[in-house]
N, C-alpha and C positions, 0 to 999 in steps of 0.2 A: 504494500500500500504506500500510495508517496502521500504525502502529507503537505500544505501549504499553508500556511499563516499569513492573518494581515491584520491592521489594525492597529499597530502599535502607534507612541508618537509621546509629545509631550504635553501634559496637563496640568494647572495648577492643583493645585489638595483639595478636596470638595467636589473634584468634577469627577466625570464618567466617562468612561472610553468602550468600545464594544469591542474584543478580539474575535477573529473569524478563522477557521480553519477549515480547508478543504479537501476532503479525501478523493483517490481516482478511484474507490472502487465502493458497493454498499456500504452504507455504520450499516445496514441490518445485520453485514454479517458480524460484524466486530463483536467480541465479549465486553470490551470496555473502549472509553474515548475520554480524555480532558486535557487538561493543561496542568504545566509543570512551571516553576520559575526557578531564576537563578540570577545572583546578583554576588558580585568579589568578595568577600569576608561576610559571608552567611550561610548557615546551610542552603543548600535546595530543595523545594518545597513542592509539593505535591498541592496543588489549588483545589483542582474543583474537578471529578469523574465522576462517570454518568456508566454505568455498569447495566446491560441489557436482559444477562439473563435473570429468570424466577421473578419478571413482570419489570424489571429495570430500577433503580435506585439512582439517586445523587447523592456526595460526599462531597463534603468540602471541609477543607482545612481551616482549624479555630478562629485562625490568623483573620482571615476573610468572611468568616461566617455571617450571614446576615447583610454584606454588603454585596457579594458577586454573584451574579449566578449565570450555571449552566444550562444551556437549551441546544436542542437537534433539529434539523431539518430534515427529515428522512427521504425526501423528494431531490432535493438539489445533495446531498452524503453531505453534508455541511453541519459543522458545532461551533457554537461562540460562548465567547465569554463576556458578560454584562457586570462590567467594573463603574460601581457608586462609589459615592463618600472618598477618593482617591486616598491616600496618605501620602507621605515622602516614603514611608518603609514599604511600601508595593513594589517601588521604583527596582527594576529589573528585567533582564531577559525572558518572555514570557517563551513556552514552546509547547507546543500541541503532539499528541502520542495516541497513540490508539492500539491496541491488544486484540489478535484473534485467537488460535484455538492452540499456533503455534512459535509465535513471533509478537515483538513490540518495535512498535514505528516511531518513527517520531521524523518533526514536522523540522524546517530552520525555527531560529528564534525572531520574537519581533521584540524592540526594545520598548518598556515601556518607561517615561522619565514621570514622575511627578516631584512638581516643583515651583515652585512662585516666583 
């Protein structure tokens, strides 16, 4: 599966940005899809996955809870990420992955800046 991200960019603290990522092939078939960040002297973090089988789940990391959320298109194989409330501590390479039954993908990173 190749993976494509878009959406990144800079924003002040308070705003919202939408990340987009595009698969070449079904999410129906995929077991799991979300995003991942990473930014220089921090762990990398696990954001927000959206997990198909046994009627589908979302997960998201504490960090983010309540501010970001994930959604699917299953028409266009498209996943985004719907980032509120921005912080400076979000500020990072965001990058999109996806899990089938034997392999995990992952997508380039898009950079996201929050900053005033």
């Amino acid at each position: 599966v190749q993976l494509q991200a878009s959406g990144g960019g800079l924003v002040q603290p308070g705003g919202s940005l939408r990340l987009s990522c595009a698969a070449s092939r079904s999410i129906s078939e995929l077991e799991a899809f979300g995003w991942y960040r990473q930014d220089p002297g921090k762990q990398a973090e696990s954001v927000a996955i959206i997990t198909t089988h046994g009627g589908g789940s979302e997960m998201y990391a504490e960090s983010v809870e309540g501010r970001f959320t994930i959604s699917r298109d299953n028409a266009n194989n498209m996943w985004y990420l719907q980032m509120n409330s921005l912080k400076p501590d979000d500020t990072a390479v965001y990058l999109c992955y996806a899990r089938d039954e034997f392999e995990l993908f992952w997508g380039q990173g898009t950079q996201v800046t929050v900053s005033s």
